[in-house]
C-alpha positions as CSV (number, residue, x, y, z in Angstrom):
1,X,74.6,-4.0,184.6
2,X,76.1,-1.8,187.5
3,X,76.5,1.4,185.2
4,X,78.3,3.6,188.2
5,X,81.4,2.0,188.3
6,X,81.7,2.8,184.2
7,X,80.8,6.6,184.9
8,X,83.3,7.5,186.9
9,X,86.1,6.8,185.0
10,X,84.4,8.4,181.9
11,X,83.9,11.3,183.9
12,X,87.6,11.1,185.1
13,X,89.0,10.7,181.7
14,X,86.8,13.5,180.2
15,X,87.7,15.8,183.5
16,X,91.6,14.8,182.0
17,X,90.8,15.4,178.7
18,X,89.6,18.8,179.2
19,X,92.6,19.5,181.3
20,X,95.1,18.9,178.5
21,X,92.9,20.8,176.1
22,X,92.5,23.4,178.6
23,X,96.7,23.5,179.2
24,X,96.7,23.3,175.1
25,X,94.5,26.5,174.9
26,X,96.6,28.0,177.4
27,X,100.2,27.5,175.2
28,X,98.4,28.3,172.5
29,X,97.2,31.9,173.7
30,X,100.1,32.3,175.4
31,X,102.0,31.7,172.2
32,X,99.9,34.3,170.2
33,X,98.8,36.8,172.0
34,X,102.4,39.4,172.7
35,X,102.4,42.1,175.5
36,X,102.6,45.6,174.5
37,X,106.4,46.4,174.3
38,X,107.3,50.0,174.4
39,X,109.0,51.6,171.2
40,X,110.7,54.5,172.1
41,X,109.8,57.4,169.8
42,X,112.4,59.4,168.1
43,X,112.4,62.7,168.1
44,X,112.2,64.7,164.7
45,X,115.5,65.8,163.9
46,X,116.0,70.0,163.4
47,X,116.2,71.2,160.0
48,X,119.7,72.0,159.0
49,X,118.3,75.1,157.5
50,X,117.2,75.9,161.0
51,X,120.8,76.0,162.5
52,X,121.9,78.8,161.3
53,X,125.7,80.4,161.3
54,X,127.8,83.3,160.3
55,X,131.2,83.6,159.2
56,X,133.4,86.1,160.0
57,X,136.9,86.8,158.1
58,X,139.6,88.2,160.3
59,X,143.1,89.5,158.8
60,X,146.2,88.4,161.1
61,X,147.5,92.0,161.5
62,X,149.7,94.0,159.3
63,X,151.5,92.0,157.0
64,X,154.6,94.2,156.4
65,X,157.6,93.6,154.4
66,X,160.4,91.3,155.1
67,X,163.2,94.2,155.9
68,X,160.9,95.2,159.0
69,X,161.9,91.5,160.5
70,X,157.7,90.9,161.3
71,X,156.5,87.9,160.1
72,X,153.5,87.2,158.4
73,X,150.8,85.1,160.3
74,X,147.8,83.0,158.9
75,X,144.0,84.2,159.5
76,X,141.1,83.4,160.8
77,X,137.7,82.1,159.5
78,X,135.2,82.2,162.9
79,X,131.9,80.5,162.8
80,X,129.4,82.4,165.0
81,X,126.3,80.4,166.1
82,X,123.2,82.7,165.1
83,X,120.7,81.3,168.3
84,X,123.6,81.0,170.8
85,X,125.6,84.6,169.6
86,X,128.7,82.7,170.7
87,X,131.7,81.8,168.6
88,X,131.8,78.3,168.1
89,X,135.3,77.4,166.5
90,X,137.7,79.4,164.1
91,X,139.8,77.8,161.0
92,X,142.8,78.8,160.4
93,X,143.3,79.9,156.5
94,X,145.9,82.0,154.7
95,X,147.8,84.9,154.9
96,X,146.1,88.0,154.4
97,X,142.2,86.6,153.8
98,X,140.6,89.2,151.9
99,X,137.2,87.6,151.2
100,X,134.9,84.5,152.0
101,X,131.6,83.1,150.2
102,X,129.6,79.6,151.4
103,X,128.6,76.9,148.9
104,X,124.7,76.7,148.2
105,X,124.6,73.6,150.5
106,X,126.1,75.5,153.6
107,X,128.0,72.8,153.4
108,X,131.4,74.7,153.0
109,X,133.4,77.6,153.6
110,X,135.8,79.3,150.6
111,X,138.2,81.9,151.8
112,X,140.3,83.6,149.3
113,X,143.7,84.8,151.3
114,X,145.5,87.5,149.0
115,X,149.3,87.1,150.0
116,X,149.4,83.2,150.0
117,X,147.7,82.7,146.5
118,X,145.7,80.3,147.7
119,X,141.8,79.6,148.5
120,X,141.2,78.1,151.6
121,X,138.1,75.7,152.0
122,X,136.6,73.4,155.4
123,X,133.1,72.8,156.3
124,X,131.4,74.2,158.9
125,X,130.2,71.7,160.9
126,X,134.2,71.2,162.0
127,X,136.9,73.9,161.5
128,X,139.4,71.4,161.0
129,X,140.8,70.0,158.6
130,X,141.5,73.5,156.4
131,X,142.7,72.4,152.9
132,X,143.7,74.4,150.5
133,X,144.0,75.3,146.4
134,X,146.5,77.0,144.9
135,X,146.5,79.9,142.4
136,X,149.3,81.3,140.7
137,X,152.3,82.7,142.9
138,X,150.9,86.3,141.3
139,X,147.4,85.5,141.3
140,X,146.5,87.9,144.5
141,X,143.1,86.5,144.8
142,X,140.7,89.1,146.0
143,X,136.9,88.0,145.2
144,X,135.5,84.4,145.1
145,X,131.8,83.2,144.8
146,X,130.7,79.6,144.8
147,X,129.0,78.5,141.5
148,X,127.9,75.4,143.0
149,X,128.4,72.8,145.7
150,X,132.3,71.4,143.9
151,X,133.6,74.4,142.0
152,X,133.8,78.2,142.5
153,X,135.4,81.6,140.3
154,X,137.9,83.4,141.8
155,X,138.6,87.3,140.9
156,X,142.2,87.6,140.9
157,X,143.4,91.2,141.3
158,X,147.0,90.0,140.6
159,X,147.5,89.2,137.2
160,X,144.3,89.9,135.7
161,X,142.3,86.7,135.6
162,X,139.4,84.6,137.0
163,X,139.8,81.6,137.8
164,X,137.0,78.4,137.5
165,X,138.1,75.9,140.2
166,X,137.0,72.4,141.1
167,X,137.0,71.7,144.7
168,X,136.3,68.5,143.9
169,X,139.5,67.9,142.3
170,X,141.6,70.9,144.5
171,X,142.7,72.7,141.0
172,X,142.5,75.4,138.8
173,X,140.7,73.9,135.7
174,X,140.3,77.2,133.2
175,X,141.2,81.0,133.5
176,X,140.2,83.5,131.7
177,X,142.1,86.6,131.2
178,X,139.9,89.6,132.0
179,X,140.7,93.6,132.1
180,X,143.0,95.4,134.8
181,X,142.3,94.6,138.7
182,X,139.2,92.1,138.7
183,X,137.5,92.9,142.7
184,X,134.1,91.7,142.4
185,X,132.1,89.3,140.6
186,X,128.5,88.2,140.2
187,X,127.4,84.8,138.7
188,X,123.6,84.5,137.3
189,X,121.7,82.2,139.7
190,X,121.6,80.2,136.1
191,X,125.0,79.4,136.1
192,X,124.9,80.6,132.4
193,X,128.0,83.4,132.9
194,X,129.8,85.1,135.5
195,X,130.1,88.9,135.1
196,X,133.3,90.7,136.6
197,X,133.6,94.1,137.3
198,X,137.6,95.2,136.8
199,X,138.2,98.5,138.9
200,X,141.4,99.3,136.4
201,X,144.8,100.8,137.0
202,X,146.6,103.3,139.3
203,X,146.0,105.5,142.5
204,X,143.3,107.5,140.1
205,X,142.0,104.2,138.6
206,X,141.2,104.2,134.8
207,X,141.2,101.4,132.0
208,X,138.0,100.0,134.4
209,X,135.4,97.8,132.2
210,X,132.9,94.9,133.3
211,X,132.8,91.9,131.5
212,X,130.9,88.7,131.1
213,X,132.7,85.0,131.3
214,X,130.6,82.0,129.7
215,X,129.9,79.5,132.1
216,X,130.1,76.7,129.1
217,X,133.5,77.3,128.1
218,X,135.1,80.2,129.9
219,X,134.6,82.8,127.1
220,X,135.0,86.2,127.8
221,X,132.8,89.3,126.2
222,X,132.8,93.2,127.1
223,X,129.8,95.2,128.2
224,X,129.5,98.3,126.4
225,X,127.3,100.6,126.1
226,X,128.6,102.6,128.9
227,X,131.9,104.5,129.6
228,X,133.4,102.7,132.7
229,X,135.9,103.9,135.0
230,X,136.6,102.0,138.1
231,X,133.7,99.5,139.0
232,X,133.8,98.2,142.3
233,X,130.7,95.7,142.4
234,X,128.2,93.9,140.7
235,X,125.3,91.8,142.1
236,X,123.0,89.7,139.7
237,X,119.3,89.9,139.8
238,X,117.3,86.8,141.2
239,X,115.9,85.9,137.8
240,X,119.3,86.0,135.8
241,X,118.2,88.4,133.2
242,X,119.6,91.3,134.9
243,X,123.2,92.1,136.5
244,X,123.6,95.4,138.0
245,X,127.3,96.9,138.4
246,X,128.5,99.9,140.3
247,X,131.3,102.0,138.8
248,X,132.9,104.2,141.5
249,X,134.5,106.4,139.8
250,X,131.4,107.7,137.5
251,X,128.9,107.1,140.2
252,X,126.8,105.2,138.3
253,X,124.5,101.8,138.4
254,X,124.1,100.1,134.8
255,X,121.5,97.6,134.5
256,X,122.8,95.0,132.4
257,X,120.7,92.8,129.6
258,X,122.3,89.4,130.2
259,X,121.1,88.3,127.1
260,X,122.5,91.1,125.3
261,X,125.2,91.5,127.4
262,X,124.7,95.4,127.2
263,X,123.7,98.6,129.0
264,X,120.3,98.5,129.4
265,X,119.9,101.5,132.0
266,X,122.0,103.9,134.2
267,X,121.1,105.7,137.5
268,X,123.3,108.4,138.9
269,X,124.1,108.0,142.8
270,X,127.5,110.1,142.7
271,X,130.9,109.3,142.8
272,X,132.6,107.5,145.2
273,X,130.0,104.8,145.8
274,X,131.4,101.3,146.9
275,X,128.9,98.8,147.3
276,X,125.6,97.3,146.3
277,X,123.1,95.1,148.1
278,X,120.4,93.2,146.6
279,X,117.2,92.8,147.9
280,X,115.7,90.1,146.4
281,X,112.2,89.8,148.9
282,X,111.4,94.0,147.6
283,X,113.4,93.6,144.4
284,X,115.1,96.4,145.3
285,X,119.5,98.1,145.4
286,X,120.8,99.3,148.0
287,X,123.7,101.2,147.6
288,X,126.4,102.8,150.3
289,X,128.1,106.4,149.7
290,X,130.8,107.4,151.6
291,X,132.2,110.2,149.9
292,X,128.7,111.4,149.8
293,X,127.7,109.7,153.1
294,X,124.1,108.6,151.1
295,X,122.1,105.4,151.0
296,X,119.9,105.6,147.5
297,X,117.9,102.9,147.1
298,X,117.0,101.6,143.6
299,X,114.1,100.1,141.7
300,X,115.7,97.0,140.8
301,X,112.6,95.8,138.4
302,X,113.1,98.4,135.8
303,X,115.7,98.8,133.6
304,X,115.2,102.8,134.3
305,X,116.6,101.8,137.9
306,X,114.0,104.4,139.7
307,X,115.1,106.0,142.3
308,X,112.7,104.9,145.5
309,X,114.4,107.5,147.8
310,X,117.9,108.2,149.9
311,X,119.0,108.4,153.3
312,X,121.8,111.3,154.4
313,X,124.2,110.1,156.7
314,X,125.8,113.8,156.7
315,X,126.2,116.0,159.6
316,X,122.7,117.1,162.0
317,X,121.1,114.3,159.7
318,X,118.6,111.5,161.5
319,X,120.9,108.3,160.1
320,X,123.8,109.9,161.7
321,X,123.5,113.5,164.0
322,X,127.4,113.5,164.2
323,X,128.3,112.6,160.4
324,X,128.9,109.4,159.4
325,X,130.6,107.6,156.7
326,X,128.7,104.7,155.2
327,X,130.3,101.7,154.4
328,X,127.8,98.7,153.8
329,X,124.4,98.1,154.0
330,X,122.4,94.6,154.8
331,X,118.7,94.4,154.3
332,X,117.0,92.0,156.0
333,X,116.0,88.4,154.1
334,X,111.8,89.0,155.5
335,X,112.2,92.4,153.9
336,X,111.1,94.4,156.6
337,X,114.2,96.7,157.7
338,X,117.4,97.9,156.2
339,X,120.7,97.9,158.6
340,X,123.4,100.2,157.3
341,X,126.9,100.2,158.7
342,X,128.9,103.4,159.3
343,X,131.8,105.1,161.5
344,X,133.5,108.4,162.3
345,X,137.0,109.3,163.3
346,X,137.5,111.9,166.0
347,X,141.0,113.2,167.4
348,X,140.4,112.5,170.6
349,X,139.8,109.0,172.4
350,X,136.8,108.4,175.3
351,X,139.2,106.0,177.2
352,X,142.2,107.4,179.1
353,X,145.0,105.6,177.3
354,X,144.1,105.3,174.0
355,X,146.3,107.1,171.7
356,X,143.8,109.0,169.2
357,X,143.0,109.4,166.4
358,X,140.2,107.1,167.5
359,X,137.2,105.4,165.6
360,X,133.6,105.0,166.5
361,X,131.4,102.7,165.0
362,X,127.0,102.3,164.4
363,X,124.4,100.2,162.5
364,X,121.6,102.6,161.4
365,X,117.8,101.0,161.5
366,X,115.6,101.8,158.3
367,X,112.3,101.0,158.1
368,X,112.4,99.4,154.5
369,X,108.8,100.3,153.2
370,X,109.0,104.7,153.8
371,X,113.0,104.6,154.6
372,X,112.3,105.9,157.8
373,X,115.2,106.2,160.7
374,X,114.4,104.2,163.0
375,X,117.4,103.9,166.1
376,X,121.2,104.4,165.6
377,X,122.5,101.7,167.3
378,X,126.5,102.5,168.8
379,X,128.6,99.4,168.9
380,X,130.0,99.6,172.7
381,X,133.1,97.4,172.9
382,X,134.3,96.0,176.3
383,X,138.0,95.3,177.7
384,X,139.7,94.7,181.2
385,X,138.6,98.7,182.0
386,X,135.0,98.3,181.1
387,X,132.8,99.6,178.4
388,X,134.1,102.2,175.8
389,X,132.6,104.0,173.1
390,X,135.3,104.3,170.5
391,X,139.0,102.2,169.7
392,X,142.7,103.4,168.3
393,X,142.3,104.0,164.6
394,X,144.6,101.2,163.2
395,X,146.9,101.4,160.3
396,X,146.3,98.1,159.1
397,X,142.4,99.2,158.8
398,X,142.7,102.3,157.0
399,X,143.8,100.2,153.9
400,X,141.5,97.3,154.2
401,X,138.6,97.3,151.1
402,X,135.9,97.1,154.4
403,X,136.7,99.0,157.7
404,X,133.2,97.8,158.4
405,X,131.1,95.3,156.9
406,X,127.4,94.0,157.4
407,X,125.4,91.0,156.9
408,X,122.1,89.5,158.1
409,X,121.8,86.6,159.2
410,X,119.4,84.0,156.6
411,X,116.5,83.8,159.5
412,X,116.3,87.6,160.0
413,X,117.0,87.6,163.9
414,X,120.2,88.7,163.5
415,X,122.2,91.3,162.0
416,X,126.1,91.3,162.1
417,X,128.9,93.9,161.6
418,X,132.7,93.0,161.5
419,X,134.8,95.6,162.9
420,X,138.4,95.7,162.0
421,X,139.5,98.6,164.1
422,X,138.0,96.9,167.0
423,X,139.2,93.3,166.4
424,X,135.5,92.4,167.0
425,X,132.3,91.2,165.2
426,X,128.9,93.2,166.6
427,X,125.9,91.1,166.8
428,X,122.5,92.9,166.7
429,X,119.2,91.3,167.3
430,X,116.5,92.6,165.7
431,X,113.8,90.6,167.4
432,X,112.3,91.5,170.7
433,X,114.2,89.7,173.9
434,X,111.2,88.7,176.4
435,X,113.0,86.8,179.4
436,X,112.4,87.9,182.4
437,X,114.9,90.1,183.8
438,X,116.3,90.9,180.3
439,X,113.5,92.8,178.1
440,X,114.6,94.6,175.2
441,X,112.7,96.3,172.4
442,X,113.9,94.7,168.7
443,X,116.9,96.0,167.0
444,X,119.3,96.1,170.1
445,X,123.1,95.5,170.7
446,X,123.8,92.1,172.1
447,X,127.4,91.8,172.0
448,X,130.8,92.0,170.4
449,X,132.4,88.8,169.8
450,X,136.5,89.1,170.2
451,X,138.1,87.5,167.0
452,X,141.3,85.0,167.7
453,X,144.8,86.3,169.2
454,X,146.4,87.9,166.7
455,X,150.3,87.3,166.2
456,X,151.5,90.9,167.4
457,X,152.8,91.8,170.6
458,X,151.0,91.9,173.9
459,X,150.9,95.7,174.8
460,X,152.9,95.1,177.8
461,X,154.9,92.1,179.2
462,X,152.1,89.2,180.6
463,X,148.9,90.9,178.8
464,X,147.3,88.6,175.9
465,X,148.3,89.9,172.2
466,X,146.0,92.1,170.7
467,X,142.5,90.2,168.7
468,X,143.1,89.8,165.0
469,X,141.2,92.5,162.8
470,X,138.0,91.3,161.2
471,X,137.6,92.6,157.5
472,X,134.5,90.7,156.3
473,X,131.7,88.9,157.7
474,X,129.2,86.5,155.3
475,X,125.8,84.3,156.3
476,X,125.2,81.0,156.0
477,X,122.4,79.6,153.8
C-alpha cells in the first residue's frame, strides 16, 4: 500500500485545521484582551470653605425727609473676593441698610434695611435675585443674626421687639416684646436663647436693660443683678454658658450665667465704650473706647473678667501719635494679632479742593500675646487727582452707629475696614506678599475698593455721582 499519497492530504487537512484553530485563537484573544483606554482624571474640587468672601454694607446717601424733594435710594450689599481683593458683584437691598449677618452655611446673605422695614436676603454665590421679608411698617429693624441656615432674630429699634423669622417660609413667625431700643443681640451657639441688649430712651439714654428670649417658645426674662443704663452690645461665649454685654453708659462688661440668667461678674472699662469683640481662639474681649480712646482687653474665661491689659489711642500714644478715636476692633481667627480701627478729624483738608472739616482714617497692628504696637497702617484713598491722605467729613456719617468698621477675614489673610466717609472698603493683608517686583512685609495696605454709585449728584455736570457710603462690613464663614 502506497502510504504517500494518504499523507499528504492528512498533512494538508491538519495544516487547515490548525489554521482555523489558529484564526479561532486569534478572535478569541482579540475578543478578550481590551487596549488600555485613557480615563481622564478629575481634578479635586476646592473646598467651599476655601473660597472665602466678605461682605460689605453700603448706605445709599442721606435719606432726608420728603419736604427736601430728595428721594430715597436702595443700598448695596458688595461681595469682595478674599484671594482676588476685587469686588465681585453688589445686591441691591433696602433703604437705609443698617446691618448684615451670613447664615452658618455661607450660603446666604441677611441685610436688615432700617427705613424700608424689611430684611433683605440672596446668596452669595449670585447677587441676584434679592428677595425680601417684611417687618412691621414701624419695626426699624437695626440688628439681625442668623440662628441657623432657614430662620434668623431681628432687633427691631422701632417698636420694641425681636422678631424670630423663617426664611424658609419669608415671614415673621413670633415676636417678642422686649425693653426700649433693642440694637444688638447675641444668640448662644446652642440655640437655647437669644440675649438682647436694649440701649433705652432719649438723647441721654436711660430705662436700658438686657434681656434673654427662649429659643423654644419666644419667652422673654430680665437680667438683673446689675443696674443697666444704655447697653450697646453683647457677644456670647463659644460654649454658651456665658453672654457678655456692654453697657455704655456705665462703662461696664457683665458676664452673664446663662443658666441663671444673672450677673455673674462686672469689669469697669469707662463710659462711653461701644463695642465688644470675641476672641474665641485666646478666649479673650476686646473692647473699643472712644470717649476714652482705650482698647482693654478682657479675660473672657473668668467670671472676674480680668483685665489682661489696654492700649491708649490718646494723643503722643504708640496706637495713635496724633490721637485717635477708636471705633472697632477685629482680632484675627489664628489668634495671633489684633487690628483696631480708628480716625481723627482735622480742620483742614490735604487735597486742594476739599472743603474741611476732613477725616483721616488707620487700622492699628497689636501683637495679640504682650499687646504690643506693632505698625499704624493709614488708609490712602485714590481719585482722578491721585493719592490723598484724608476725605470731606460727611453729614450722613457723623450719624451712622459705625463711621468705621473692621472685620477679618475667616482664613486670617485679610483684614477689612468699611469706611463711610470715604465711600470705600480698605483691604489689609496681613500675610507677607513675595512676587517678584511687589515685596511687602505682612500687615500692609492693599487697596480700597469704591462701593457702587450712589444716587446723589455728580459734583459737576459729566463727572460720575459720588460712591455710596459703606457702614458695615461682615466675613463669610
Amino acid at each position: 500500500m502506497d502510504f504517500s499519497l494518504r499523507v499528504k492530504p492528512i498533512a494538508v487537512r491538519a495544516a487547515g485545521l490548525l489554521a482555523v484553530l489558529g484564526i479561532m485563537i486569534a478572535g478569541t484573544s482579540c475578543g478578550d484582551t481590551y487596549r488600555p483606554i485613557a480615563i481622564p482624571e478629575q481634578p479635586t474640587p476646592p473646598s467651599p470653605a476655601a473660597l472665602h468672601y466678605v461682605i460689605s454694607l453700603s448706605s445709599n446717601g442721606v435719606c432726608p425727609v420728603q419736604s427736601t424733594g430728595q428721594v430715597c435710594a436702595a443700598g448695596a450689599s458688595s461681595k469682595i473676593d478674599v484671594a482676588g481683593d476685587t469686588a465681585v458683584g453688589a445686591a441691591v437691598v433696602g433703604l437705609s441698610p443698617v446691618h448684615a449677618t451670613v447664615s452658618p452655611n455661607g450660603a446666604t446673605v441677611f441685610v436688615a434695611d432700617q427705613m424700608e422695614n424689611t430684611i433683605s436676603y440672596y446668596s452669595p454665590s449670585q447677587v441676584t435675585p434679592v428677595s425680601s421679608i417684611s417687618l412691621p411698617s414701624d419695626a426699624a429693624p437695626d440688628f439681625v443674626t442668623a440662628t441657623d441656615n432657614v430662620s434668623l432674630y431681628v432687633a427691631n429699634a422701632g417698636n420694641n421687639t425681636v422678631s424670630d423669622v423663617s426664611t424658609s417660609n419669608e415671614e415673621v413667625v413670633r415676636t417678642s416684646s422686649v425693653g426700649p431700643t433693642p440694637v444688638a443681640l447675641a444668640e448662644l451657639p446652642n440655640a437655647s436663647k437669644v440675649y438682647v441688649a436694649n440701649h433705652g430712651t432719649g438723647a441721654s439714654p436711660v430705662n436700658g436693660s438686657v434681656q434673654s428670649i427662649s429659643g423654644l417658645d419666644g419667652s422673654v426674662a430680665p437680667i438683673g443683678n446689675s443696674s443697666w443704663k444704655a447697653p450697646v452690645w453683647m457677644v456670647a461665649r463659644n460654649d454658651s454658658n456665658r453672654v457678655f454685654a456692654l453697657d455704655q453708659g456705665t462703662g461696664f462688661v457683665s458676664a452673664i450665667d446663662t443658666a441663671a440668667d444673672a450677673v455673674v461678674g462686672t469689669a469697669n472699662v469707662q463710659p462711653g465704650a461701644n463695642f465688644i469683640a470675641y476672641d474665641a481662639n485666646l478666649s479673650r474681649l476686646y473692647v473699643t473706647n472712644p470717649v476714652a480712646r482705650t482698647l482693654t482687653v478682657l479675660n473672657a474665661t473668668s467670671d472676674s473678667l480680668a483685665l489682661i491689659g489696654s492700649v491708649s489711642f490718646g494723643a503722643a500714644s504708640a496706637a495713635c501719635p496724633s490721637g485717635c478715636t477708636p471705633l472697632s476692633v477685629s482680632p484675627l481667627p489664628d489668634g495671633s494679632r489684633v487690628y483696631v480701627a480708628s480716625y481723627q478729624t482735622a480742620g483742614s483738608c490735604s487735597q486742594a479742593g476739599d472743603t474741611p472739616p476732613c477725616v483721616s482714617a488707620q487700622i492699628t497692628v497689636i501683637t495679640a500675646t504682650n499687646l504690643s504696637v506693632n505698625k499704624t497702617i493709614p488708609i490712602t484713598l485714590t481719585n482722578s487727582s491721585g493719592t490723598k491722605s484724608d476725605t470731606p467729613d460727611l453729614a450722613v456719617c457723623d450719624t451712622t452707629r459705625f463711621r468705621i468698621f473692621t472685620a477679618a477675614a475667616a482664613d486670617s489673610t485679610r483684614v477689612y475696614m468699611s469706611y463711610c466717609d470715604a465711600g470705600a472698603t480698605a483691604i489689609i493683608r496681613t500675610t507677607p506678599n513675595t512676587s517678584p517686583g511687589s515685596e511687602n512685609t505682612q500687615d500692609y495696605l492693599v487697596t480700597s475698593l469704591n462701593a457702587p454709585v450712589s444716587a446723589n449728584s455728580a459734583p459737576v455736570a459729566g463727572a460720575q455721582p459720588p460712591p455710596q457710603n459703606p457702614v458695615f462690613v461682615i466675613p463669610g464663614p
